[in-house]
Biopython code that builds the backbone (N, CA, C, O; Angstrom):
import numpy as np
from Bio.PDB.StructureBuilder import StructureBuilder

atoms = [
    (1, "UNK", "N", (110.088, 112.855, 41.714)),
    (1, "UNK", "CA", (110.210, 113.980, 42.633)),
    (1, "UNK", "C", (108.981, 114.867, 42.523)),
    (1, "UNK", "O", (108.522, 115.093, 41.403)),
    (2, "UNK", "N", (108.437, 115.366, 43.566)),
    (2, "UNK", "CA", (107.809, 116.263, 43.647)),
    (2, "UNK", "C", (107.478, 117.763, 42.883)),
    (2, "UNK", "O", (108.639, 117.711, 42.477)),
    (3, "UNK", "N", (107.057, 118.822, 42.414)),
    (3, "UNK", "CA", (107.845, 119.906, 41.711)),
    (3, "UNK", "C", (108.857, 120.767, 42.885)),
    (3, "UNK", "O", (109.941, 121.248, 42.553)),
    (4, "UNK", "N", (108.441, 120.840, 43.940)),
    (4, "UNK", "CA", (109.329, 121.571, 45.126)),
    (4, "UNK", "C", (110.703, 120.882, 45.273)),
    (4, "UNK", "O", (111.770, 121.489, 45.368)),
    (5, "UNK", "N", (110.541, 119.464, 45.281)),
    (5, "UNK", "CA", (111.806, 118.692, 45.976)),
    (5, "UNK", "C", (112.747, 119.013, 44.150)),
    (5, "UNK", "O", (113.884, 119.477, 44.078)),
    (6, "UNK", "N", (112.040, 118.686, 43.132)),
    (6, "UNK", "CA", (112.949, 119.045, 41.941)),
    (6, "UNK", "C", (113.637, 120.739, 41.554)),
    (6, "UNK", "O", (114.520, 121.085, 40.769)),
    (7, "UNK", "N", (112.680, 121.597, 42.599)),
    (7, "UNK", "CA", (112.687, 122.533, 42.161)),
    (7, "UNK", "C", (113.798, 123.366, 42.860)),
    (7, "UNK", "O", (114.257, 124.420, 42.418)),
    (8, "UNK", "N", (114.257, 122.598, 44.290)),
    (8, "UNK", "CA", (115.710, 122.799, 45.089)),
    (8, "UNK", "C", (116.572, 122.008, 44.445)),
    (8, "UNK", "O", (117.506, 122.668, 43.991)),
    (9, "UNK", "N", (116.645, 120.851, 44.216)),
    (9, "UNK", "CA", (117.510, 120.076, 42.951)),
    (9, "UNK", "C", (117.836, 120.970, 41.807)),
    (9, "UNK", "O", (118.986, 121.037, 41.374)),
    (10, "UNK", "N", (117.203, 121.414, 41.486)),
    (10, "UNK", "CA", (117.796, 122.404, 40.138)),
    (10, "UNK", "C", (118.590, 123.399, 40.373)),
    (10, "UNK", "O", (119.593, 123.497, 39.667)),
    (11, "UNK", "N", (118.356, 124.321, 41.357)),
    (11, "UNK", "CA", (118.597, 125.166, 42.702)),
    (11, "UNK", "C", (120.101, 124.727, 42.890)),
    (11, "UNK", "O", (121.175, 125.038, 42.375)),
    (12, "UNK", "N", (119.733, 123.981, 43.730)),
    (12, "UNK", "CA", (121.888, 123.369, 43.780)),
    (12, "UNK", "C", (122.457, 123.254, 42.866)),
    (12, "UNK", "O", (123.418, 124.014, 42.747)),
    (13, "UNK", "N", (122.254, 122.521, 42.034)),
    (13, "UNK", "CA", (122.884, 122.104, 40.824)),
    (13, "UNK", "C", (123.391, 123.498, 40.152)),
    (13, "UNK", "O", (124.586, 123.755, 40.012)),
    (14, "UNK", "N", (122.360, 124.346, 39.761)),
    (14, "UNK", "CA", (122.671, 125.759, 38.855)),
    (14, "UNK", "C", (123.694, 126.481, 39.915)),
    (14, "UNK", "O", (124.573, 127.224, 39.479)),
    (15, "UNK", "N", (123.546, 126.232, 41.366)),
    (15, "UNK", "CA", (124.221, 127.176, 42.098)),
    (15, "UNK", "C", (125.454, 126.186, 41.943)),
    (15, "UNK", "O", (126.061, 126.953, 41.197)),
    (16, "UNK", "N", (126.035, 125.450, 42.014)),
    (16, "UNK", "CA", (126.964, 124.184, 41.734)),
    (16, "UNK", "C", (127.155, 123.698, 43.119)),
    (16, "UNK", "O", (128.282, 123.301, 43.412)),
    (17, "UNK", "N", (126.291, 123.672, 43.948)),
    (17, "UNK", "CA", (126.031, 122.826, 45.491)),
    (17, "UNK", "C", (126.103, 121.444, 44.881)),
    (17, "UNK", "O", (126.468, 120.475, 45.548)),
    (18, "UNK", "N", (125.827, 121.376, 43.880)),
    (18, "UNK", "CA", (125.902, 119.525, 43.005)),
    (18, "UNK", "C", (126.289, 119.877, 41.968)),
    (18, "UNK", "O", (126.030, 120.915, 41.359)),
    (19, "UNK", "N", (127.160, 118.744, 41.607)),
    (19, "UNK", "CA", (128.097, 118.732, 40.226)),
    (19, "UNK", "C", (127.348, 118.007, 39.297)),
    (19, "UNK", "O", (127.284, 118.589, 38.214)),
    (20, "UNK", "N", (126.633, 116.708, 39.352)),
    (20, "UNK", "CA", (125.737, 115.890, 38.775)),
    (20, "UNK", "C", (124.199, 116.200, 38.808)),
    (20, "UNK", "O", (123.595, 116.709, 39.751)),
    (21, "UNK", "N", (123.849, 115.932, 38.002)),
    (21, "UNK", "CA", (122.506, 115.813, 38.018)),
    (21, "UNK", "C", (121.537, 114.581, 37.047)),
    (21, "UNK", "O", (121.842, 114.495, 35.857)),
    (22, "UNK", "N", (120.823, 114.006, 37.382)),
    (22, "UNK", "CA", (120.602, 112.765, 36.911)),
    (22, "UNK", "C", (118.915, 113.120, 36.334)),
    (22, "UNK", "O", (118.148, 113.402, 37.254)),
    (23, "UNK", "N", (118.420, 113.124, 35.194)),
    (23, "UNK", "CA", (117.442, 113.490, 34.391)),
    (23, "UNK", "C", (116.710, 112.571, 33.764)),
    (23, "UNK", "O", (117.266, 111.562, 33.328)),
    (24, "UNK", "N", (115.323, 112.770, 33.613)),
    (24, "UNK", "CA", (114.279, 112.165, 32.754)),
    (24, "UNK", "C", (114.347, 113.266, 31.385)),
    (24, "UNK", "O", (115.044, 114.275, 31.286)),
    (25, "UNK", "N", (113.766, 112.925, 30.788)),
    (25, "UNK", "CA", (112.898, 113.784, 29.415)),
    (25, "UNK", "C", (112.396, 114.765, 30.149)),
    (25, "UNK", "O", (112.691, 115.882, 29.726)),
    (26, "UNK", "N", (111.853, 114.742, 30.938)),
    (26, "UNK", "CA", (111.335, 116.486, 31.671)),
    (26, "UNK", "C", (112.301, 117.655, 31.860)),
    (26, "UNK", "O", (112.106, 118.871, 31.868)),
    (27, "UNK", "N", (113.192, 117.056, 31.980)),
    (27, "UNK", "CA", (114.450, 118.454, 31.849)),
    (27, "UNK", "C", (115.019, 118.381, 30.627)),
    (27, "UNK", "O", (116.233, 118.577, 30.587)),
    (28, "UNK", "N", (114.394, 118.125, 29.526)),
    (28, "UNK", "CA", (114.943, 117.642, 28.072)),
    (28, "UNK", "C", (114.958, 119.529, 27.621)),
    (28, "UNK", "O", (115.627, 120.165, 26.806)),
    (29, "UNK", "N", (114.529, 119.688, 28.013)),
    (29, "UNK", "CA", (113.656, 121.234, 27.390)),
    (29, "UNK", "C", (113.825, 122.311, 28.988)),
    (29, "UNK", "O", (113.516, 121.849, 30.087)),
    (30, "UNK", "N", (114.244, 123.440, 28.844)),
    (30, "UNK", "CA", (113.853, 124.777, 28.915)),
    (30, "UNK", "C", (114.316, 124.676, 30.979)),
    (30, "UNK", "O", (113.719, 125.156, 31.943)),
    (31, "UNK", "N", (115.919, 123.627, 30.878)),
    (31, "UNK", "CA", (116.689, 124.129, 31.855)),
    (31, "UNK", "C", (118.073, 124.884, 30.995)),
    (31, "UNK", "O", (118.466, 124.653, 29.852)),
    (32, "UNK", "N", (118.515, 125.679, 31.837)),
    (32, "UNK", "CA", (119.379, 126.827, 31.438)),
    (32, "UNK", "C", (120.531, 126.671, 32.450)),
    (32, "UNK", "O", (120.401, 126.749, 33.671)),
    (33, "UNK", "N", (121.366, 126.504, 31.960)),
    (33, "UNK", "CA", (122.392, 126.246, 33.193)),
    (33, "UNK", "C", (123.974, 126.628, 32.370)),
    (33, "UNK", "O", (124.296, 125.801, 31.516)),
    (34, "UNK", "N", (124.687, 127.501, 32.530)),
    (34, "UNK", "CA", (125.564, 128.027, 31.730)),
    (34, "UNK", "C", (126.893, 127.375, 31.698)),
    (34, "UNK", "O", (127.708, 127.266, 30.782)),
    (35, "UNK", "N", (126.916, 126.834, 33.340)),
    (35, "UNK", "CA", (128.283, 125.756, 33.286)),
    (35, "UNK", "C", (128.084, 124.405, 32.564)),
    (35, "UNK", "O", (129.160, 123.841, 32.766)),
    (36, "UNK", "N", (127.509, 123.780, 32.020)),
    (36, "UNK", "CA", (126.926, 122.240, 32.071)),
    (36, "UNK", "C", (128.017, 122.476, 31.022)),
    (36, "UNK", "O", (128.079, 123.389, 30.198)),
    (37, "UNK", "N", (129.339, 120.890, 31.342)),
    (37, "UNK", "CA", (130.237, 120.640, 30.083)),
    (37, "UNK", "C", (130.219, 119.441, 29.327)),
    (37, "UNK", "O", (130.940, 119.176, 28.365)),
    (38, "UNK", "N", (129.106, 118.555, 29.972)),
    (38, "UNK", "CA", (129.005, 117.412, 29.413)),
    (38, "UNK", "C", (127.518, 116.621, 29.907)),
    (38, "UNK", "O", (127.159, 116.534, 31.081)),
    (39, "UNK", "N", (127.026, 116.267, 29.135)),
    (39, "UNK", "CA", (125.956, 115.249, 28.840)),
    (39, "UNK", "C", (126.445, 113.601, 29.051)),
    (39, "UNK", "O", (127.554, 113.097, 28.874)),
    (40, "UNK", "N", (125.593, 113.193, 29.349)),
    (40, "UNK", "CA", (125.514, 111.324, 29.398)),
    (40, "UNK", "C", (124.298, 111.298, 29.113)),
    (40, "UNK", "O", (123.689, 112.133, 29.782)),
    (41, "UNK", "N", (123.515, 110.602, 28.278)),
    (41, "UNK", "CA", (122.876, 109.923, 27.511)),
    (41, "UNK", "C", (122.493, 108.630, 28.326)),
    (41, "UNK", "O", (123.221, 107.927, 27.626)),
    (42, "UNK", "N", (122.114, 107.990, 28.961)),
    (42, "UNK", "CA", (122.306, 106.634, 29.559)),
    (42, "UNK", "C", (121.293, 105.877, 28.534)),
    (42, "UNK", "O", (121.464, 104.683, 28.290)),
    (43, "UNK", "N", (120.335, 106.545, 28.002)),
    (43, "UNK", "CA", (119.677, 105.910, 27.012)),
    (43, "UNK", "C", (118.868, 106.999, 26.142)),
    (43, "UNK", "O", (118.536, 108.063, 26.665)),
    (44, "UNK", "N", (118.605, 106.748, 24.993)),
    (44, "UNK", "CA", (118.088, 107.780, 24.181)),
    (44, "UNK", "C", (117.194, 108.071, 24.211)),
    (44, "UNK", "O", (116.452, 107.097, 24.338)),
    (45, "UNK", "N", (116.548, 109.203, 24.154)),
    (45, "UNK", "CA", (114.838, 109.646, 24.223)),
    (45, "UNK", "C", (114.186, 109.503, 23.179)),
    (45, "UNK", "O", (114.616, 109.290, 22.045)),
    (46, "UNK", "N", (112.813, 109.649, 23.638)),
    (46, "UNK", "CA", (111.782, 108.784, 22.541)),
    (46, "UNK", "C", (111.696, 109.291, 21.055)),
    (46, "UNK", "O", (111.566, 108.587, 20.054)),
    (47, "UNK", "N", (111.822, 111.008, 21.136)),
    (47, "UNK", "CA", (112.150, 111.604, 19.898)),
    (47, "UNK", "C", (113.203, 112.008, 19.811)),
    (47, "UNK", "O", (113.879, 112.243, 20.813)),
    (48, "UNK", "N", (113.697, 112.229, 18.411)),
    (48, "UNK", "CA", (114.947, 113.169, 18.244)),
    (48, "UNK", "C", (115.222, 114.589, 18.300)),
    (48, "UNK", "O", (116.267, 115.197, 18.069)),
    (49, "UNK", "N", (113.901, 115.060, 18.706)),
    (49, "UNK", "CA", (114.258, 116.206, 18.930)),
    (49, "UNK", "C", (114.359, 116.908, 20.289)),
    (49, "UNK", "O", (114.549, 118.106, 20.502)),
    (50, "UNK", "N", (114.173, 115.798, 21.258)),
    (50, "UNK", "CA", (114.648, 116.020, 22.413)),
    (50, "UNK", "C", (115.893, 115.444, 22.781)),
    (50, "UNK", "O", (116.448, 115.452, 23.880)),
    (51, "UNK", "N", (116.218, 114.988, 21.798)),
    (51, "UNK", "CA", (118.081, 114.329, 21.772)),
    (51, "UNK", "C", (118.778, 115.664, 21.323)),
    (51, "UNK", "O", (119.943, 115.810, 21.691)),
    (52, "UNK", "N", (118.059, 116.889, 20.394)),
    (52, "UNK", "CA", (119.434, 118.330, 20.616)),
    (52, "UNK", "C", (118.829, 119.039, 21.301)),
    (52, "UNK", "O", (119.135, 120.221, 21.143)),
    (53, "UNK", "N", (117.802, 118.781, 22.287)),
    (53, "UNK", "CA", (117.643, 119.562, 23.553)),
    (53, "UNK", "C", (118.656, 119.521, 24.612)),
    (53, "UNK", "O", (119.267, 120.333, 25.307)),
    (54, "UNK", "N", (118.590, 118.290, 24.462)),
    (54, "UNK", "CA", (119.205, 117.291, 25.940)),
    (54, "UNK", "C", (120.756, 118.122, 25.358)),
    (54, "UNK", "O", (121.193, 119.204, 25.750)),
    (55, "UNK", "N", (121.290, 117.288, 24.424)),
    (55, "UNK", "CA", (122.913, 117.542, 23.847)),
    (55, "UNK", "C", (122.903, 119.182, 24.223)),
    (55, "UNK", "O", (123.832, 119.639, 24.889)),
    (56, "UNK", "N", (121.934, 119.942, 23.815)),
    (56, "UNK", "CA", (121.801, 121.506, 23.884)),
    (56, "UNK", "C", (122.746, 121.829, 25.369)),
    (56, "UNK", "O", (123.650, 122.665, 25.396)),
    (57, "UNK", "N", (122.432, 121.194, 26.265)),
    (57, "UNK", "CA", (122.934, 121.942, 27.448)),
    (57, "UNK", "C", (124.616, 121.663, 27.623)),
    (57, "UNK", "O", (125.377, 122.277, 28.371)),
    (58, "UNK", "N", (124.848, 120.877, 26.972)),
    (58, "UNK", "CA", (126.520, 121.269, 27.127)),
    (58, "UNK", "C", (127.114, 122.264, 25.946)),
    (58, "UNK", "O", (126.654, 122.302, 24.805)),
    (59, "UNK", "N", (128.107, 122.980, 26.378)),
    (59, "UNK", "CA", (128.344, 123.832, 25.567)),
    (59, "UNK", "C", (127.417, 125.108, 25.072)),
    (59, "UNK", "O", (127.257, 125.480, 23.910)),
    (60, "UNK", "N", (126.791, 125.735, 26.399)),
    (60, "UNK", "CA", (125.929, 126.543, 25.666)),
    (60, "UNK", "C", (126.897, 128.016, 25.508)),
    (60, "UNK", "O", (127.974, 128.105, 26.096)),
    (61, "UNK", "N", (126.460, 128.918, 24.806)),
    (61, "UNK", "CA", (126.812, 130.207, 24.346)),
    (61, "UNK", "C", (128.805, 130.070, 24.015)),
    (61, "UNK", "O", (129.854, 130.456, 24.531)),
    (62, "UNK", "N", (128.310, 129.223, 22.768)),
    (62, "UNK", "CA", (130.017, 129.213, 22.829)),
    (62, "UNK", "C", (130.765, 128.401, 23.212)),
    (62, "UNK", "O", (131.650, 127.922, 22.503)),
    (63, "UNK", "N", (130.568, 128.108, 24.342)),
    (63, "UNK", "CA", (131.701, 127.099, 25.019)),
    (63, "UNK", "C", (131.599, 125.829, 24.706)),
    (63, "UNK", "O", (130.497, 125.281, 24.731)),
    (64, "UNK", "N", (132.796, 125.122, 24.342)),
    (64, "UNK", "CA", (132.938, 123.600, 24.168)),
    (64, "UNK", "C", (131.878, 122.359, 25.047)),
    (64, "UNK", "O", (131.608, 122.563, 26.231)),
    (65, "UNK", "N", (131.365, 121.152, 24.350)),
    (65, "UNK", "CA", (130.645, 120.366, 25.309)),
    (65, "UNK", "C", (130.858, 119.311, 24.506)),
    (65, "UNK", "O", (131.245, 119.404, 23.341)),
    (66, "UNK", "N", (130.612, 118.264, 25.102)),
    (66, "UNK", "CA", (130.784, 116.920, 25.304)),
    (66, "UNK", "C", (129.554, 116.161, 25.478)),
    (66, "UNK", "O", (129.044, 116.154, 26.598)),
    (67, "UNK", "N", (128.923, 115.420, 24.376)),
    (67, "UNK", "CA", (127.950, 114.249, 24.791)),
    (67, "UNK", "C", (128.220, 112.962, 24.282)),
    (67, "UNK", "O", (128.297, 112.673, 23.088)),
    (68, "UNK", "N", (128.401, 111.972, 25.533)),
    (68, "UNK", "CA", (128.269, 110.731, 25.353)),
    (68, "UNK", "C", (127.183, 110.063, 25.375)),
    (68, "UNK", "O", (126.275, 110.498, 26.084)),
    (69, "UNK", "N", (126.946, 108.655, 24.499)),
    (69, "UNK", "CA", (125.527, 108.302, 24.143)),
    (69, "UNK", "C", (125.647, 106.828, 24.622)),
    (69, "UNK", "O", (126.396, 106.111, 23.959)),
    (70, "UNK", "N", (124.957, 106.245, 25.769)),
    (70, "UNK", "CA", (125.394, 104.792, 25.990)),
    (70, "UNK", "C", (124.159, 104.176, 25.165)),
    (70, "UNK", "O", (122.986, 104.532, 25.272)),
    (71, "UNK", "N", (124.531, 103.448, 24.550)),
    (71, "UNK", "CA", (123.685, 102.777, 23.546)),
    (71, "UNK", "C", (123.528, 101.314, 23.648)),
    (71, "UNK", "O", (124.544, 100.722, 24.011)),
    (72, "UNK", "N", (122.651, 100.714, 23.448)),
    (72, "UNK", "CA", (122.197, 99.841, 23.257)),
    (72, "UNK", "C", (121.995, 98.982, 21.996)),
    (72, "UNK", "O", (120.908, 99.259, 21.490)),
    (73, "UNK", "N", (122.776, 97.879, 21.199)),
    (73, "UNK", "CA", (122.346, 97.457, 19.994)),
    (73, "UNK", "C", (120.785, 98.156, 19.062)),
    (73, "UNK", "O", (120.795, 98.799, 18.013)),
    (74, "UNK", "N", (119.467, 97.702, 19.974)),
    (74, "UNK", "CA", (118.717, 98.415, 19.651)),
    (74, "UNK", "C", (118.717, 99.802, 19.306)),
    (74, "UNK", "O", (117.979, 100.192, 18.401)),
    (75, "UNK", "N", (119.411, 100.537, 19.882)),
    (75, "UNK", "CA", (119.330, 101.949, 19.784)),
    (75, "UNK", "C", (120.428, 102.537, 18.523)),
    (75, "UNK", "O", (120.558, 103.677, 18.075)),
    (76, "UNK", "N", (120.855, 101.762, 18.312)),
    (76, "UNK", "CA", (122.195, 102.163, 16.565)),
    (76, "UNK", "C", (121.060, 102.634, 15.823)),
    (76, "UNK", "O", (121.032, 103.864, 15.779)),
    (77, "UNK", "N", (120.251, 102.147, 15.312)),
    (77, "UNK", "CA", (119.108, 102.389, 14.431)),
    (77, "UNK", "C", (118.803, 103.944, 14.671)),
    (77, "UNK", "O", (119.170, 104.817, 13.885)),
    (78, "UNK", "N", (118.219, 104.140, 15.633)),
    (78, "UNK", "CA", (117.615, 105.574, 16.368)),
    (78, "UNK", "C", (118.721, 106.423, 16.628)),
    (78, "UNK", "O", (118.318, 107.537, 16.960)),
    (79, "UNK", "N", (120.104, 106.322, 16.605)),
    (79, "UNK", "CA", (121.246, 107.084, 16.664)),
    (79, "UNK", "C", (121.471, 107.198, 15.215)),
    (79, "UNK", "O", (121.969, 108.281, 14.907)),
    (80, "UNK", "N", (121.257, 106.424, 14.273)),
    (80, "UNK", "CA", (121.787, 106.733, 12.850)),
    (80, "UNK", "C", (120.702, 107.964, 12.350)),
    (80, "UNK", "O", (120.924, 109.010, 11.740)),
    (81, "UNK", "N", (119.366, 107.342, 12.905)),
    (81, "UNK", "CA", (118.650, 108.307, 12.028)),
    (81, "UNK", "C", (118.066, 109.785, 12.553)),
    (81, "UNK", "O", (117.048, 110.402, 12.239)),
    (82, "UNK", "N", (119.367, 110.147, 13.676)),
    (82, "UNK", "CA", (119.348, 110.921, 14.591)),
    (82, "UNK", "C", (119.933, 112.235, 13.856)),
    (82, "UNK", "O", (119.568, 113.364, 13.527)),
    (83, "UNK", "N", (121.459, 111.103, 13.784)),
    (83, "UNK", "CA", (122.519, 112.010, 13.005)),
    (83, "UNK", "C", (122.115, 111.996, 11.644)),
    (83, "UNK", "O", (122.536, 113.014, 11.097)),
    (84, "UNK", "N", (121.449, 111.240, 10.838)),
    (84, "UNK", "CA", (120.849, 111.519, 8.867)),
    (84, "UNK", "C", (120.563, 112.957, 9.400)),
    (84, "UNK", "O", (121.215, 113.983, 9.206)),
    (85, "UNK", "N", (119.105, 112.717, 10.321)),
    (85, "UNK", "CA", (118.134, 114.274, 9.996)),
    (85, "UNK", "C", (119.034, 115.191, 10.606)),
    (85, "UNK", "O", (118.760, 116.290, 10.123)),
    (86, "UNK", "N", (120.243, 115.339, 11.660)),
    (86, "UNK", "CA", (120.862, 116.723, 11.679)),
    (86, "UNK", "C", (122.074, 116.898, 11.275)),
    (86, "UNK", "O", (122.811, 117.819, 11.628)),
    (87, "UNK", "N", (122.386, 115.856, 10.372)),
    (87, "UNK", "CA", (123.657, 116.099, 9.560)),
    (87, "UNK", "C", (124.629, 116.051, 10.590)),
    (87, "UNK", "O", (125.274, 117.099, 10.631)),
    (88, "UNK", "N", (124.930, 115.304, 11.345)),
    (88, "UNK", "CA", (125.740, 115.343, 12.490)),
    (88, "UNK", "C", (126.378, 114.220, 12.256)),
    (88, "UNK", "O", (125.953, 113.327, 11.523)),
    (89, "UNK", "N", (127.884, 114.198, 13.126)),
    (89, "UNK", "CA", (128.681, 112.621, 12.681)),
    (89, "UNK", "C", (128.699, 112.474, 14.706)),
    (89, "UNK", "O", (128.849, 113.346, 15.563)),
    (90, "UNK", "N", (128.429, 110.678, 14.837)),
    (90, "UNK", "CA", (128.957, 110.778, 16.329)),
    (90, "UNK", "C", (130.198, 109.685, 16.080)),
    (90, "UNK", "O", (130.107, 108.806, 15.223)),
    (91, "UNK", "N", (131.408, 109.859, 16.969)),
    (91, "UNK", "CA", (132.247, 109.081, 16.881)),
    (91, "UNK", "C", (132.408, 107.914, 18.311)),
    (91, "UNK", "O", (132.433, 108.121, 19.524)),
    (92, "UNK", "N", (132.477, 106.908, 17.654)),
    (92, "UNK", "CA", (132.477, 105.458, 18.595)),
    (92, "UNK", "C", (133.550, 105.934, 19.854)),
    (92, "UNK", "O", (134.564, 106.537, 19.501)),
    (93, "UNK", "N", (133.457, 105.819, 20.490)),
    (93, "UNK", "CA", (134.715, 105.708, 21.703)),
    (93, "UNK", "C", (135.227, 104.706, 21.798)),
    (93, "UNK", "O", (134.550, 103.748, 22.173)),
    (94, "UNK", "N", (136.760, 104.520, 21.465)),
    (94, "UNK", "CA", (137.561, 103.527, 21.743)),
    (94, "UNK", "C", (137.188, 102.765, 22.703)),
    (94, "UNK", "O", (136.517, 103.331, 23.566)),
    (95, "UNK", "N", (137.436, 101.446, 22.877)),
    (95, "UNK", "CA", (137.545, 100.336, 24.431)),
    (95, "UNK", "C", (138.491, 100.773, 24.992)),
    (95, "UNK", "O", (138.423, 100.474, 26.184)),
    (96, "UNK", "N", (139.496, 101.425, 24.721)),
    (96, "UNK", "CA", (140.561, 101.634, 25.455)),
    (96, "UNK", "C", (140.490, 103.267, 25.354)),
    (96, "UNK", "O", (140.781, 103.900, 24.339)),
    (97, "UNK", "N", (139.972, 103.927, 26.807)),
    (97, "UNK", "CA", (139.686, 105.462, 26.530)),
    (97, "UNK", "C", (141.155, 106.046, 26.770)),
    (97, "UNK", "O", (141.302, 107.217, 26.423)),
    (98, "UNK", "N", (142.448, 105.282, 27.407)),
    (98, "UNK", "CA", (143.589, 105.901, 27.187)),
    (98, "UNK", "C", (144.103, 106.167, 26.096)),
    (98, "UNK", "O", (145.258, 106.579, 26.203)),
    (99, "UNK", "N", (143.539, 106.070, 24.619)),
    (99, "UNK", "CA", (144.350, 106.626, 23.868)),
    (99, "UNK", "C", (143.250, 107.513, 22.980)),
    (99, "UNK", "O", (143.073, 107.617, 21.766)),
    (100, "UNK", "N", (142.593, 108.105, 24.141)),
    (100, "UNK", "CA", (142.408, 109.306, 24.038)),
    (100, "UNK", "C", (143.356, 110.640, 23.943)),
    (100, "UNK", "O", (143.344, 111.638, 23.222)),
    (101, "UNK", "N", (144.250, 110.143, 25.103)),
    (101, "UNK", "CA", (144.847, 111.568, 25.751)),
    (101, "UNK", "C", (145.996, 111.772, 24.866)),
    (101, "UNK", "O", (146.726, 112.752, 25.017)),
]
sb = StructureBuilder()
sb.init_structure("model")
sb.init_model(0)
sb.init_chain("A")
sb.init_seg("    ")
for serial, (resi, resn, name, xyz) in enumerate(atoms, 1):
    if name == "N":
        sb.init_residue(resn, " ", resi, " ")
    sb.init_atom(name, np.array(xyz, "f"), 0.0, 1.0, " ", f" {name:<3s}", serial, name[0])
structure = sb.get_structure()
């Protein structure tokens, strides 16, 4: 995208004209958006420290959030040593997400 055409994309989204929003590493950092309740991950970024940027936007000031991490065999490695350096636990999601509820 352009910076104009991204820069009405952000625009809706913050105004909630769009519920989704679909991201590179360029919005890893220094979007602000107060509703965001959940993250998707579709694949992990190159460093880890744009993995608690990214996670950063759900749940900001308080409020509960949600990040799911779709992973890739390759990527267990880079998720373990994600959670070592921030002391963080992630938990597997069942195959069967009904016994969730």
């Amino acid at each position: 995208m352009d910076p104009k055409e991204r820069k009405h994309t952000i625009e809706d989204f913050r105004a909630g004209r769009s519920r989704v929003l679909v991201s590179s590493d360029l919005l890893a950092r220094g979007i602000d958006i107060q509703q965001i309740s959940l993250v998707i991950n579709y694949e992990l970024p190159m460093n880890r420290e744009n993995y608690v940027h990214r996670i950063g936007r759900a749940g900001r000031f308080g409020r509960k959030g949600t990040t799911i991490n779709m992973l890739l065999p390759e990527e267990e490695a880079m998720m373990t040593d994600i959670c070592e350096h921030y002391k963080m636990k992630v938990t597997i999601l069942p195959e069967n997400l009904s016994t969730l509820l």
